[in-house]
DRENLUM-914853 format. One record per residue (C-alpha): x, z negated, y; residue number from 1. Coordinates in steps of 0.25 Angstrom, whole numbers, padded with zeros to 4 digits. Example, Ala and Ser with C-alpha at 12.3 -4.5 7.8 and 13.67 -1.06 7.14 Angstrom:
2
east;up;north;nr
0049;-0031;-0018;1
0055;-0029;-0004;2
//
This chain:
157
east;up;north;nr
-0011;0055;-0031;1
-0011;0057;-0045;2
-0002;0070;-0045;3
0008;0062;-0035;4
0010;0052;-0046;5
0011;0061;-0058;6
0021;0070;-0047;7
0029;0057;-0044;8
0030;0052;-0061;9
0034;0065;-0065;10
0044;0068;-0055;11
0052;0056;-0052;12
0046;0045;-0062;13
0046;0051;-0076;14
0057;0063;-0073;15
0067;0049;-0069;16
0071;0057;-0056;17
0073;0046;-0047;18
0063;0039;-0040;19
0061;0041;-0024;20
0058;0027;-0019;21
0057;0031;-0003;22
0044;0034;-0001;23
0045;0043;0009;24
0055;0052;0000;25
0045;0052;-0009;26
0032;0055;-0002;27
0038;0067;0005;28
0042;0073;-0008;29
0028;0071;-0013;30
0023;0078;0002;31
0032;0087;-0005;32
0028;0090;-0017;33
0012;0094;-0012;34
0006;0079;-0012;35
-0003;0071;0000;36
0004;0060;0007;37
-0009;0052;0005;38
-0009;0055;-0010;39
0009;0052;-0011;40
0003;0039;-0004;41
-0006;0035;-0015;42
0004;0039;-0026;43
0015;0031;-0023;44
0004;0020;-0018;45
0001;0021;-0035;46
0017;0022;-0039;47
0021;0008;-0031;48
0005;0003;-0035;49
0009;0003;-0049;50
0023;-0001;-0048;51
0016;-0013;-0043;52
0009;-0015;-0055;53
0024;-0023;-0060;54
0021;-0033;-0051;55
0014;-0045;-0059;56
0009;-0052;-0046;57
0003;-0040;-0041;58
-0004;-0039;-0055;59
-0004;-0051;-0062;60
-0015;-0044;-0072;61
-0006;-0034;-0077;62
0004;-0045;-0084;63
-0007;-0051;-0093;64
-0004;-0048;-0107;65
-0016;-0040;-0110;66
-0023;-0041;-0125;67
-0031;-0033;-0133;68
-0042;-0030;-0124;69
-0050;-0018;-0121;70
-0049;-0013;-0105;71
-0062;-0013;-0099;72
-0061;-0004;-0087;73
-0068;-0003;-0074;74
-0079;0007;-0069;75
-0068;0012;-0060;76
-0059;0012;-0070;77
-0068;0020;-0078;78
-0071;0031;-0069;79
-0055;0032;-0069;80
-0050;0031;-0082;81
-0061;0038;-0092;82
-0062;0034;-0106;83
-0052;0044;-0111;84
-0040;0037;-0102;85
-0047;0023;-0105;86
-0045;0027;-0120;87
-0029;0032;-0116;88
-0027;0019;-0109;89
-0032;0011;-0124;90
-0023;0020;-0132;91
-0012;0016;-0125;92
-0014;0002;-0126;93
-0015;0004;-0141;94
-0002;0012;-0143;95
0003;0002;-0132;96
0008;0011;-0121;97
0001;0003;-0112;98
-0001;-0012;-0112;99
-0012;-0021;-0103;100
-0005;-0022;-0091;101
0000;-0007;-0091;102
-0015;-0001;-0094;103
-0018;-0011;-0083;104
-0008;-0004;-0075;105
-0012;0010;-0078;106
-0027;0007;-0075;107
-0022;0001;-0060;108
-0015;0014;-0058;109
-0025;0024;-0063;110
-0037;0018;-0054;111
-0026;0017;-0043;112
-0026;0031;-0043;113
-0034;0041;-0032;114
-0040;0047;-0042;115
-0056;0051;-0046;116
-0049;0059;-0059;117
-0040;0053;-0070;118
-0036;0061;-0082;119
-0030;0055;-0094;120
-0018;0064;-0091;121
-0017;0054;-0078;122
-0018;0042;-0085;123
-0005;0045;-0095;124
0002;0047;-0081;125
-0002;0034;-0075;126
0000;0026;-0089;127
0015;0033;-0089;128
0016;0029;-0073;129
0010;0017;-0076;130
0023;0014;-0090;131
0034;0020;-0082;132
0033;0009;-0072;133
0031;-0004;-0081;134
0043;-0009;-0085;135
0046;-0011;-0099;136
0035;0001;-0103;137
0046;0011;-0108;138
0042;0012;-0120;139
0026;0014;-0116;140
0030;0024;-0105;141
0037;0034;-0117;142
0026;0031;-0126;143
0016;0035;-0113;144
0026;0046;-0111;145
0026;0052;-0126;146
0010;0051;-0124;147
0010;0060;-0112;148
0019;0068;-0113;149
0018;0072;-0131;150
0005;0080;-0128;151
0010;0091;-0140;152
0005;0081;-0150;153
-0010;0079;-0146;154
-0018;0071;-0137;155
-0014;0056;-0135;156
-0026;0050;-0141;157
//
């Protein structure tokens, strides 16, 4: 599912090429390009999941101003995100990529995915998925994208 996403970011998202709306349009070209329907299902399940997330009703928890706090994460999420992408997920707090609400909205997303693995190489990707769909991130999503995408200089942290 994972690869659909990255397929779909890099192909009609981040190039700018035009979105396809209709579905159907959509899914045969994934069929296409090599991926299971079940798999295209799960992926755009996650894409409308997370365009979603702009809904205030649906989320009421993601409008609090969050403070100054450490993030205590779950067993589950745990097992997800290991302490190296927990780490990732601080540091971009602290250079204020990310804020409460859109950390909150990368954790939904990660432990949405059908996934037993997570890299820290998949987290970059679901923090930029995550900034390109938040209006008024511009300035986070470049910041995210220098990150990713400036690997000459080093590691990120």
């Amino acid at each position: 599912m994972f690869d659909i996403l990255m397929y779909l970011f890099e192909n009609y998202i981040h190039s700018e090429a035009e979105v396809m709306v209709d579905h159907d349009i959509l899914t045969d070209e994934l069929t296409r390009a090599g991926f299971h329907q079940e798999e295209i299902y799960k992926a755009l399940t996650w894409l409308e999941k997370l365009a979603a997330l702009q809904d205030t009703d649906a989320y009421p928890y993601f409008t609090r101003v969050g403070r100054k706090s450490v993030r205590v994460y779950t067993e589950e999420e745990t097992k997800l995100l290991d302490i190296e992408c927990r780490g990732f997920l601080m540091f971009l707090e602290q250079v204020n990529v990310l804020d409460f609400t859109t950390r909150e909205m990368v954790i939904d997303r990660v432990m949405e995915l059908d996934t037993n693995y997570f890299s820290m190489e998949d987290l970059k990707w679901v923090v930029l998925m995550v900034l390109f769909n938040v209006p008024g991130k511009e300035t986070a999503y470049s910041q995210m994208e220098d990150l990713i995408f400036d690997e000459q200089e080093g590691p990120l942290h």
